[in-house]
DSSP file (Angstrom, degrees, kcal/mol; ACC not computed):
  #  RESIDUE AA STRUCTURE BP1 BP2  ACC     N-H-->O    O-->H-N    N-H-->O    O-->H-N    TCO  KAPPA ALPHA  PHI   PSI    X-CA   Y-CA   Z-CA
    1    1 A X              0   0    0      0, 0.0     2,-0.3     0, 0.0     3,-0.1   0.000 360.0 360.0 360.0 137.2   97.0  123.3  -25.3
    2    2 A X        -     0   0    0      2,-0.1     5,-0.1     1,-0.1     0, 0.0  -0.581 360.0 -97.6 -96.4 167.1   99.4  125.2  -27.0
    3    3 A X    >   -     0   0    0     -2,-0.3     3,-0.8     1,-0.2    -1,-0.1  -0.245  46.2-116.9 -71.6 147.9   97.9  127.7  -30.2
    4    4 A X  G >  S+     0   0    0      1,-0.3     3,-0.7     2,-0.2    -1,-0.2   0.584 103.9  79.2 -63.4 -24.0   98.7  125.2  -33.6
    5    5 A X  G 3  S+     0   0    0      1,-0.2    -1,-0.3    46,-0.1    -2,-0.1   0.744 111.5   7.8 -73.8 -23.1  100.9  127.7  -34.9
    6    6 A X  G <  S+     0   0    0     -3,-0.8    -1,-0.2    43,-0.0    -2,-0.2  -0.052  94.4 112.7-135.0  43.9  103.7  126.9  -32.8
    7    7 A X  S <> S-     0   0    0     -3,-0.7     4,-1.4    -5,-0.1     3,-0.2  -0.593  77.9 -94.7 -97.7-179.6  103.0  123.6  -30.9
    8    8 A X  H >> S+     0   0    0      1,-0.3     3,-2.2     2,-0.2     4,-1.5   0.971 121.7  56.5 -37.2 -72.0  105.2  120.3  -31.9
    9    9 A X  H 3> S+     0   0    0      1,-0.3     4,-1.9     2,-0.2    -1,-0.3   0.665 106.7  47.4 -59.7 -16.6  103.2  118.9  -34.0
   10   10 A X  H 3> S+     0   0    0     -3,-0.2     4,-1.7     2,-0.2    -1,-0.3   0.789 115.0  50.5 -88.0 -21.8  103.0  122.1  -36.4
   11   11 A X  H <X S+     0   0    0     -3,-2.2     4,-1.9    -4,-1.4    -2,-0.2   0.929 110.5  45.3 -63.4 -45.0  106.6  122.3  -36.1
   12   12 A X  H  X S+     0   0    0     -4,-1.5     4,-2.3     2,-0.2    -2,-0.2   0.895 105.4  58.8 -72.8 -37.8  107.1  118.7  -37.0
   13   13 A X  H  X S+     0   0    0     -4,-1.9     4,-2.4    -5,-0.2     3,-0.4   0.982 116.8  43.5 -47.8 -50.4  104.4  118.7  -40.2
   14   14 A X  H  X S+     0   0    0     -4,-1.7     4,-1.5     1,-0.2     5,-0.3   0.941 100.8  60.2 -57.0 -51.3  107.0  121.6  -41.4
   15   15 A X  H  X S+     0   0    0     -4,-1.9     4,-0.7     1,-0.3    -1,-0.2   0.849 110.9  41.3 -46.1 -49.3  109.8  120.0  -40.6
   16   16 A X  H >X S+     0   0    0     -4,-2.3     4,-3.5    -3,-0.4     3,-1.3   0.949 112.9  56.4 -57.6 -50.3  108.6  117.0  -43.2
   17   17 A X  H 3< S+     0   0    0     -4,-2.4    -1,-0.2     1,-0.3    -2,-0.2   0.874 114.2  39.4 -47.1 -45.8  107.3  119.8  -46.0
   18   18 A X  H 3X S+     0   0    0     -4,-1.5     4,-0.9     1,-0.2    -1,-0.3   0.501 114.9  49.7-111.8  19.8  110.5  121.2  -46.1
   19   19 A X  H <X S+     0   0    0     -3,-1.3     4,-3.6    -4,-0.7    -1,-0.2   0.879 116.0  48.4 -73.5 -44.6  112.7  117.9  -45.9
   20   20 A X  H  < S+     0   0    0     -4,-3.5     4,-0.4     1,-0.3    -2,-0.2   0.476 113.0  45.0 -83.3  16.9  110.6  116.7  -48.6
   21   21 A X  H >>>S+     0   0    0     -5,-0.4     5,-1.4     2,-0.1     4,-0.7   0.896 116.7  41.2-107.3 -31.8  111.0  119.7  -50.4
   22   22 A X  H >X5S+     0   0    0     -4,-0.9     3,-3.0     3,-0.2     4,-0.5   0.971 117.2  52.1 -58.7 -72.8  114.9  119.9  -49.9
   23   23 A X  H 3<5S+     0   0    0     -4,-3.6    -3,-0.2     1,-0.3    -1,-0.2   0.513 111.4  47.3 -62.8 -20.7  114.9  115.5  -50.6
   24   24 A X  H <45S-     0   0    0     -3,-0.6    -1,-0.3    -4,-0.4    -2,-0.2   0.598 118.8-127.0 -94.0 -22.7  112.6  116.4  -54.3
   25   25 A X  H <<5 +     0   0    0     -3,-3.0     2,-0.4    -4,-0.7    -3,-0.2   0.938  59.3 151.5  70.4  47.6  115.8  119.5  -54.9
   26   26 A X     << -     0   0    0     -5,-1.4    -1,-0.2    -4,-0.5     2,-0.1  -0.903  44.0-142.2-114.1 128.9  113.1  121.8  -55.3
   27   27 A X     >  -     0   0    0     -2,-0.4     4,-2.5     1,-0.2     0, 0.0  -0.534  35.1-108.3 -87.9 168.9  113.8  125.8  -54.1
   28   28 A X  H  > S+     0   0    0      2,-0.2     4,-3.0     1,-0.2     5,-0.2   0.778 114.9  64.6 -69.6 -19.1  110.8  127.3  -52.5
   29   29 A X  H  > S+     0   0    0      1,-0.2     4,-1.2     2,-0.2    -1,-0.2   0.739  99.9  56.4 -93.6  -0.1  110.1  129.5  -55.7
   30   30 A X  H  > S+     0   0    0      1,-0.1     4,-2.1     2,-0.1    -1,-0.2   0.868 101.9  48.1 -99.9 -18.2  109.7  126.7  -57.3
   31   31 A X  H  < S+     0   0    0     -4,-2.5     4,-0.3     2,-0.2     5,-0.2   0.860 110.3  51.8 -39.7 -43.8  107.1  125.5  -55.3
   32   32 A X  H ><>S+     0   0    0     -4,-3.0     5,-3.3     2,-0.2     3,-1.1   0.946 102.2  62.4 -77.3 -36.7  105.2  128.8  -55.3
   33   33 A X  H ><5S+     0   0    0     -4,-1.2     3,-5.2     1,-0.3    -2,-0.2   0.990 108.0  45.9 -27.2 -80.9  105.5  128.7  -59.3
   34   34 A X  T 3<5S+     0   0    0     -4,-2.1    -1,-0.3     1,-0.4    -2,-0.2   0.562 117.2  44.2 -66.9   7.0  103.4  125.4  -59.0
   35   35 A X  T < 5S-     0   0    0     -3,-1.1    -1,-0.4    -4,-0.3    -2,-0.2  -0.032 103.0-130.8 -97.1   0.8  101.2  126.9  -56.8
   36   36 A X  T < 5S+     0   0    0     -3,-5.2    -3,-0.2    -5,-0.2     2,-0.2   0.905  72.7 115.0  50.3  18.2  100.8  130.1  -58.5
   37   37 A X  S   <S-     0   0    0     -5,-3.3    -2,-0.2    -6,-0.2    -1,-0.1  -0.719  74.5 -92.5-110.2 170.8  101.5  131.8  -55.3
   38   38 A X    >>  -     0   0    0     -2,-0.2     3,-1.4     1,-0.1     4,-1.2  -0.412  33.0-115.4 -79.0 154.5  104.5  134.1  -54.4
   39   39 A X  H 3> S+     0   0    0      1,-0.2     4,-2.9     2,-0.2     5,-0.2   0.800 111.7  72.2 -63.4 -13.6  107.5  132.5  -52.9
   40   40 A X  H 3> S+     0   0    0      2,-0.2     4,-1.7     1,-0.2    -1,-0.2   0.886 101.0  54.6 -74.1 -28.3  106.8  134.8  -49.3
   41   41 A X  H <> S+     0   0    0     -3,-1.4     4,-1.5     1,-0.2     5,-0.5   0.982 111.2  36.5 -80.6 -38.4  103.8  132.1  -49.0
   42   42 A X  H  X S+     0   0    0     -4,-1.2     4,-3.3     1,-0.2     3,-0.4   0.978 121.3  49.6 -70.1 -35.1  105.8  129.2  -49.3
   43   43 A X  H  X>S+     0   0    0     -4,-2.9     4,-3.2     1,-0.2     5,-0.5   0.996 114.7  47.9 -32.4 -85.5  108.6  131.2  -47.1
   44   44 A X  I  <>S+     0   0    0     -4,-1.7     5,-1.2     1,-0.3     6,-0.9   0.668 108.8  47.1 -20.0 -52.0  106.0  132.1  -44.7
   45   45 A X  I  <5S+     0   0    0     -4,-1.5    -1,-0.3    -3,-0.4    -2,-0.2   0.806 117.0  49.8 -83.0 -39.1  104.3  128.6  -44.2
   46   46 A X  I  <5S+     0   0    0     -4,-3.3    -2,-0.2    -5,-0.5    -1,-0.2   0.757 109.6  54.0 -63.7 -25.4  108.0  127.2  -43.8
   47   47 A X  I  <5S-     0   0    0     -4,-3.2    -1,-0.2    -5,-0.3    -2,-0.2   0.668 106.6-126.2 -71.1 -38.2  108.6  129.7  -41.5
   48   48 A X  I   <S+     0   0    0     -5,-0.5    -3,-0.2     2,-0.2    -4,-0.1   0.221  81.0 113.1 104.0 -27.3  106.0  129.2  -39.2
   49   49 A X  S   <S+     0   0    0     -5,-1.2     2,-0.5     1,-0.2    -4,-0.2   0.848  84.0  30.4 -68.0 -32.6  104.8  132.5  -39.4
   50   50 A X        -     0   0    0     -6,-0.9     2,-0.2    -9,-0.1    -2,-0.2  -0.924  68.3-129.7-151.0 178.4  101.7  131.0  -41.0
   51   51 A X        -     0   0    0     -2,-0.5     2,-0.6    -3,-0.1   -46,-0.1  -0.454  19.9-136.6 -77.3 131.0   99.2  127.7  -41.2
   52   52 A X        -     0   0    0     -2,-0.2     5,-0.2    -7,-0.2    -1,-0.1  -0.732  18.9-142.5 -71.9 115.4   98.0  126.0  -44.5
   53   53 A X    >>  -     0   0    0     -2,-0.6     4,-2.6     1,-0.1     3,-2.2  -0.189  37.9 -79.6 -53.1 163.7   94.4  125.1  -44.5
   54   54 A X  H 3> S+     0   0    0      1,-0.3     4,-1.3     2,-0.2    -1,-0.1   0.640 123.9  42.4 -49.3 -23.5   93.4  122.1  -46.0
   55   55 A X  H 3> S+     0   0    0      2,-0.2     4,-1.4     1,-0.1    -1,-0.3   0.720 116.7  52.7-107.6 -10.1   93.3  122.4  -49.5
   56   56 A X  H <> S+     0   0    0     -3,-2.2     4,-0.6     2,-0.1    -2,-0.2   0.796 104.5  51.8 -34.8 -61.3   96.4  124.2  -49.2
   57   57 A X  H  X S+     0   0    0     -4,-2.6     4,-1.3     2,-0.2     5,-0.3   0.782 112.9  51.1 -71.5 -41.9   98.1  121.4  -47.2
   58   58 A X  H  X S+     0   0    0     -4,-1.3     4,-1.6    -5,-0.4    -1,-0.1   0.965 108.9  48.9 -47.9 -50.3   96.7  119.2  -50.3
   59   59 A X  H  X S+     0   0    0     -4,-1.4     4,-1.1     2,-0.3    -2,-0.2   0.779 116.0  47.2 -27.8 -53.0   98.4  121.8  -53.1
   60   60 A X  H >X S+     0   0    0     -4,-0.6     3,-2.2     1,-0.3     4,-0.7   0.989 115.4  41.8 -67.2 -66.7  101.7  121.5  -51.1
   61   61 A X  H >X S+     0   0    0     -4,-1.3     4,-3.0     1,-0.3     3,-0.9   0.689 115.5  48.5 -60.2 -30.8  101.6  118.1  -50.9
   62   62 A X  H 3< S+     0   0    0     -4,-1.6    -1,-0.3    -5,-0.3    -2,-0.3   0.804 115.5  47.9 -50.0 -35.3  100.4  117.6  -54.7
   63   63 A X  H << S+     0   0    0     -3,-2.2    -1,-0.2    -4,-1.1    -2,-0.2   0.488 111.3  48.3-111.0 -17.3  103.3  120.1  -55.9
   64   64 A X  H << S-     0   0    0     -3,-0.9    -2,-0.2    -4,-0.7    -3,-0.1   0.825 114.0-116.3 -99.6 -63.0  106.2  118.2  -53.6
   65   65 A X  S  < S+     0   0    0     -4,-3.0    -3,-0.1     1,-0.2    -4,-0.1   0.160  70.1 130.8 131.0 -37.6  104.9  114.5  -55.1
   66   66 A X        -     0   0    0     -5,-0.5    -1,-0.2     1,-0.2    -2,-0.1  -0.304  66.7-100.5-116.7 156.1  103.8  113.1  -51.6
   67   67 A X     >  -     0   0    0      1,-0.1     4,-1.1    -2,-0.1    -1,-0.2  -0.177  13.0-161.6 -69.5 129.5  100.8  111.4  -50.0
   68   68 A X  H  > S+     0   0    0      1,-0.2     4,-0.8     2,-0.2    -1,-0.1   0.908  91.5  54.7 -70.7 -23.2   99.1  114.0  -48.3
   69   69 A X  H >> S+     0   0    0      1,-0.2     4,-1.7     2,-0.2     3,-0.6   0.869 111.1  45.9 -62.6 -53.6   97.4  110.3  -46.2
   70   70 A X  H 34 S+     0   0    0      1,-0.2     4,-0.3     2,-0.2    -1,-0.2   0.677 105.8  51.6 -88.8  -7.5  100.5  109.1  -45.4
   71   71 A X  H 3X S+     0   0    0     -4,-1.1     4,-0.8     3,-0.1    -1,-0.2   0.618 117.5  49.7 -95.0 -15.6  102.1  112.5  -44.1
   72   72 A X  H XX S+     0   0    0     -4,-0.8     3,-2.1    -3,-0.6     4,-1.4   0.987 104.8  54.4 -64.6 -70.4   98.7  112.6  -41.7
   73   73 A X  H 3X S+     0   0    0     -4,-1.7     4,-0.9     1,-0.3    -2,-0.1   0.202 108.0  40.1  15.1 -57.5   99.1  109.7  -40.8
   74   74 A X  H 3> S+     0   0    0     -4,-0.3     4,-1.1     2,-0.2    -1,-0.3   0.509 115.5  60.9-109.2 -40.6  103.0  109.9  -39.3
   75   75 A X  H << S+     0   0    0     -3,-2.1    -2,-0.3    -4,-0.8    -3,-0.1   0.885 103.1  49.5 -62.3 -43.0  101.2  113.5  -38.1
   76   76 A X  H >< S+     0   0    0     -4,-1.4     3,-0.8     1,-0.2    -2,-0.2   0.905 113.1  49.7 -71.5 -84.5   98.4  111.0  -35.9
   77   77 A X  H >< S+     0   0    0     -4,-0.9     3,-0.6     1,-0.3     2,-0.3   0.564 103.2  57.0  -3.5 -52.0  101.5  109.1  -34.5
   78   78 A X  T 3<  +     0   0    0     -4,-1.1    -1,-0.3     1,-0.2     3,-0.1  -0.109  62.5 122.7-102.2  35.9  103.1  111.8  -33.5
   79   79 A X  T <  S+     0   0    0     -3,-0.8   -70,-0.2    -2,-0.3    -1,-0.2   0.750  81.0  54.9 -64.3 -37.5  100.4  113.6  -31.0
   80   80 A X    <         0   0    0     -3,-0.6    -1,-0.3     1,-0.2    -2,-0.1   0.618 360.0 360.0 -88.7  -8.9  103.0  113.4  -28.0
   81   81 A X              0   0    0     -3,-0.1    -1,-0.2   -73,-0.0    -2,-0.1   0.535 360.0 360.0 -54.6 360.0  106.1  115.5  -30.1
């Protein structure tokens, strides 16, 4: 199994964060603004370079607008990517 940081399926959860952040017309510094974090973490996370933990992955998803249930969800489907 490959390490979570760069198997499919971590590739594909980013893929979604940063469609639905691109589809909301949101720059990443404004994302970090509603996170109160600096834009190198949202940079970072997009990047790959690193993972969100859960309450992170909630934040993101609070801060884009989307169901963090329904982006699992399409993440459980998508075990073989």
């Amino acid at each position: 199994m490959p390490k979570s940081l760069r198997s499919a399926r971590q590739r594909r959860l980013l893929e979604w964060l940063i469609a639905a952040r691109k589809t909301k017309g949101v720059t990443q510094s404004q994302v970090a603004e509603m996170l109160g974090r600096p834009q190198s973490f949202v940079a970072k996370y997009e990047g790959g370079e690193r993972r969100l933990d859960v309450i992170e992955f909630l934040d993101v998803t609070e801060a884009l607008d989307i169901d963090p249930c329904e982006l699992l969800a399409q993440m459980g489907h998508s075990r073989d990517l």
